[in-house]
N, C-alpha and C positions, 0 to 999 in steps of 0.2 A: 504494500500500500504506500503510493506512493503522499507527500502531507507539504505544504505550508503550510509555516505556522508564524503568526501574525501578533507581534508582542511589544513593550518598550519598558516598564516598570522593572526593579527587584520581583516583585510579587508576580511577575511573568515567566519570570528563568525555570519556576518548577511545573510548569506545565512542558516547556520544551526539553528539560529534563527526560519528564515522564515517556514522550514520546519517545526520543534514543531509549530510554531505556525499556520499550515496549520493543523494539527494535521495526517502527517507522521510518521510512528513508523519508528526511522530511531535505527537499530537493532544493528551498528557499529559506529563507528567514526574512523576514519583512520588519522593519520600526522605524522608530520615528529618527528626525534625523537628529546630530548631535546638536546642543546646545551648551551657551554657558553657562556655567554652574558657580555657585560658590562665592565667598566676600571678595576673591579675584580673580571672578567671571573668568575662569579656566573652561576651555572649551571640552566637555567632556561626552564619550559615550555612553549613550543606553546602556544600563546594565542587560538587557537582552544581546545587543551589538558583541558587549563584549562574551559573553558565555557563548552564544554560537560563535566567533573567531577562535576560541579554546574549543572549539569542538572541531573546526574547519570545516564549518557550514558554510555556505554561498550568503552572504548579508545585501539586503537591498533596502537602500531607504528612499523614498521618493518623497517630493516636496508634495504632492497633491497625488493622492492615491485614487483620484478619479480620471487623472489624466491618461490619457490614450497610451503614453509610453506604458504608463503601470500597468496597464489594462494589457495590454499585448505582452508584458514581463510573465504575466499569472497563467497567460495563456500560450506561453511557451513550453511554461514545467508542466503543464497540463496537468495539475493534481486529483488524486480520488478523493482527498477532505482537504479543507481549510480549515484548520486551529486558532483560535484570535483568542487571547486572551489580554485584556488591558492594553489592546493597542493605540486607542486616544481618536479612533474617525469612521463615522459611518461609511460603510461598504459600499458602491452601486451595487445594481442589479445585477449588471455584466458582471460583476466578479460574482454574486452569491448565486447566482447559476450555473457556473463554472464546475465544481466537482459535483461528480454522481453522488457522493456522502453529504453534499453538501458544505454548508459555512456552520461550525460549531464557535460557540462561545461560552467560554467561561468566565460565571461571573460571581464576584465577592457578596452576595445578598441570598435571601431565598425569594425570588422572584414571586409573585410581583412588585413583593414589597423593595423600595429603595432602586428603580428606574434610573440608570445613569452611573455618572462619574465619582463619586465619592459613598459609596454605600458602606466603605468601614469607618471613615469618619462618622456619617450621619447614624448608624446603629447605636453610638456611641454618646454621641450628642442627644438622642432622646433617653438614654437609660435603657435598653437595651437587654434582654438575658439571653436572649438566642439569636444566632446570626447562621448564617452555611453559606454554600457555594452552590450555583443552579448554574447547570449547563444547556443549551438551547438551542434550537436550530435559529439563524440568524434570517432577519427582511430588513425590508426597508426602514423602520422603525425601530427608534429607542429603546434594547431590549425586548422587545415585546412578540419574541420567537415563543413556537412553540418548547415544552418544556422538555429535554431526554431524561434525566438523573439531577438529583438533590441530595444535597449532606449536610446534616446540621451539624452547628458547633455549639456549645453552651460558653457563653462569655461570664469571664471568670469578674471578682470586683477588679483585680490588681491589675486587670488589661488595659492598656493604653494602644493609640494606634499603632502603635510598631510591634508589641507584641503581637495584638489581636490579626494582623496584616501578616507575621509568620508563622501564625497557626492556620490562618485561613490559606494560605497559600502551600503550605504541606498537606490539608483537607484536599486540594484541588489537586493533589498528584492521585488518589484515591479514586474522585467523581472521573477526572478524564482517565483514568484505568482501568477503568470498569467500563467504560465505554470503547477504549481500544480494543479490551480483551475482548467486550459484545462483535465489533465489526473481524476481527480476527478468526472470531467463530462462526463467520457468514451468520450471525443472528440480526433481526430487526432489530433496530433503537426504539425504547419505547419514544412516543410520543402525545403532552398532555397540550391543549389549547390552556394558554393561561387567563384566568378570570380580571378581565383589564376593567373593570368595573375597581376592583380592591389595589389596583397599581397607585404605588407611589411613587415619587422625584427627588431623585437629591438636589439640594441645591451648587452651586460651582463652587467650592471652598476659597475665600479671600483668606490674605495677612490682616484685613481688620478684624474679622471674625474671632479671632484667636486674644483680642484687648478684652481681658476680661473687663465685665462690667459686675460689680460687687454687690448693686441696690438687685443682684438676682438672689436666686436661694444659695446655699451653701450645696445642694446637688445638682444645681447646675452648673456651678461654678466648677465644679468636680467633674462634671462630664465634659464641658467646654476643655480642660485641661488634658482629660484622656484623649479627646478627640481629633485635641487640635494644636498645634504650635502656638502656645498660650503666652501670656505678657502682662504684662503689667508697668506704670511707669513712676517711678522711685525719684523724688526730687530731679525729674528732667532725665531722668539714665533711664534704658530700657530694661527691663528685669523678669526673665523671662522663669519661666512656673512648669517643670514634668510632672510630680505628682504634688498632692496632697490628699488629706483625709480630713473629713469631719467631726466636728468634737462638737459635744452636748450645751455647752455653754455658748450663750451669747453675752456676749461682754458691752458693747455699745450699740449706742442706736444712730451713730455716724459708720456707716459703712464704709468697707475700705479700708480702716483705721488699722494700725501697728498695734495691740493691745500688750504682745509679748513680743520679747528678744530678750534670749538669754543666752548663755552656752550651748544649749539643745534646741532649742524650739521659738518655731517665726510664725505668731499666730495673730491673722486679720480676719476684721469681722463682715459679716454677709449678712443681705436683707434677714435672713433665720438664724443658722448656728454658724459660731465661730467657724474657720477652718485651719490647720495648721500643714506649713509647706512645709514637705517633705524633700525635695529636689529642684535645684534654681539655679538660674546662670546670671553672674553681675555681665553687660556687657564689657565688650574685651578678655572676661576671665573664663573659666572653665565651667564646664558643667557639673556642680559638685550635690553631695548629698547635704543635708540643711547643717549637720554638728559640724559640720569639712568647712562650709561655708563661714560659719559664722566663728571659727576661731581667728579667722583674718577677718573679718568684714562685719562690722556695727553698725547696723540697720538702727534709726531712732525712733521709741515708743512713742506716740500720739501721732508720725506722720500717717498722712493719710495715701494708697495707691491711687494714685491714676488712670 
């Protein structure tokens, strides 16, 4: 069987993985192209780009995947499936016609909930206990293929996105393996129509989303922080927030506010119950755990965040 497979995230490499080692001759690699990265916008590759060059895959990135070049690329290798997993652009027609298996996709939700780009943020962002990975046949439309295979995950409290994003993406060696092993066995895929009536949306994740606002509860503050590249801003310096946890007390009724700093513990208060950070980066310094922090660094009691 012959496979492109259609990827550009971390959370992509273990599906193209799964397929070498289902032993798919996958003929292409397809992603997005490289970009600058980083505080000195270093031009860097896709972690998919670089995993299939460690494999000495054929890499193809095109600027517009709907242009004729591409279109005539997919239909050179002439594939039995296409594999897309977190590739960043809807597909034409011309391509999702193309293989007799069709265009599968793998995606970080359980369909239909969470439609789109950011479904491990957003699971996260509402408080969330179960999340999986739904594989689909691909259309014209947003996700909104019929359904092959579902695996759930139970999200744990202590998950943030980067955990949560390499368990889901080790889940999705399992869903697309099971599907490999189905086409290997000359078996049908199942296939369910999904109830687009109960479909949801994520939203496009910004850097301001991530400013926490304090007049929220102390569990959403807590899930804006799992979910998202969170901040805060500390007499003019940005001060950015990995984890915290919630504690019973509420201390003031100006939220925001510094109520502790001490040798251990950096506890500010929210519209409900205090919270106390656990992991924080001064800008310019490291990213350290709160005790590591604060035996350099004196935060002042009454200021208020940002």
């Amino acid at each position: 069987m012959k496979a492109i497979f259609m990827g550009t995230p971390q959370f992509a490499v273990n599906s193209l993985d799964t397929l070498i080692s289902k032993g798919v001759d996958v003929g292409l690699v397809i992603t997005r192209t490289d970009k600058k990265q980083g505080r000195n916008m270093k031009i860097e590759m896709p972690p998919v780009k670089k995993r299939a060059l460690e494999l000495g895959l054929e890499v193809y990135q095109p600027e517009d995947i709907k242009s004729q070049e591409a279109i005539d690329k997919i239909r050179q290798i002439n594939p039995d499936i296409i594999i897309v997993t977190a590739y960043g652009e809807i597909l034409p027609t011309e391509i999702l016609n193309m293989p007799k298996y069709g265009c599968i996709n793998v995606h970080a939700s359980l369909l239909p909930k969470y439609r789109g780009a950011s479904p491990i943020n957003t699971c996260l962002l509402n408080g969330d206990n179960i999340t999986g990975i739904t594989t689909m046949y691909m259309n014209e439309e947003l996700d909104s293929g019929d359904i092959i295979l579902k695996d759930e995950l139970e999200i744990s409290l202590d998950d943030d996105y980067v955990s949560l994003t390499e368990k889901l993406a080790k889940l999705s060696e399992k869903t697309l393996g099971n599907i490999i092993n189905m086409l290997n066995m000359s078996m049908d895929l199942p296939r369910l129509q999904q109830n687009h009536q109960n479909a949801t949306y994520c939203t496009l994740i910004t850097k301001e989303m991530g400013h926490i606002d304090y007049s929220k509860s102390a569990d959403e503050i807590i899930n804006t922080i799992r979910g998202l590249n969170s901040f805060s801003i500390y007499n003019d310096t940005n001060f950015k927030i990995f984890k915290a946890k919630k504690l019973e007390d509420k201390s003031s009724d100006k939220v925001g506010m510094i109520v502790k700093c001490d040798e251990n513990e950096l506890v500010v208060t929210t519209a409900t119950k205090d919270i106390s950070l656990l992991q924080v980066q001064m800008a310019g310094k490291k990213k350290m755990m709160i005790e590591d922090f604060l035996r350099g660094n004196k935060l002042e009691k009454g200021v208020i965040f940002k």
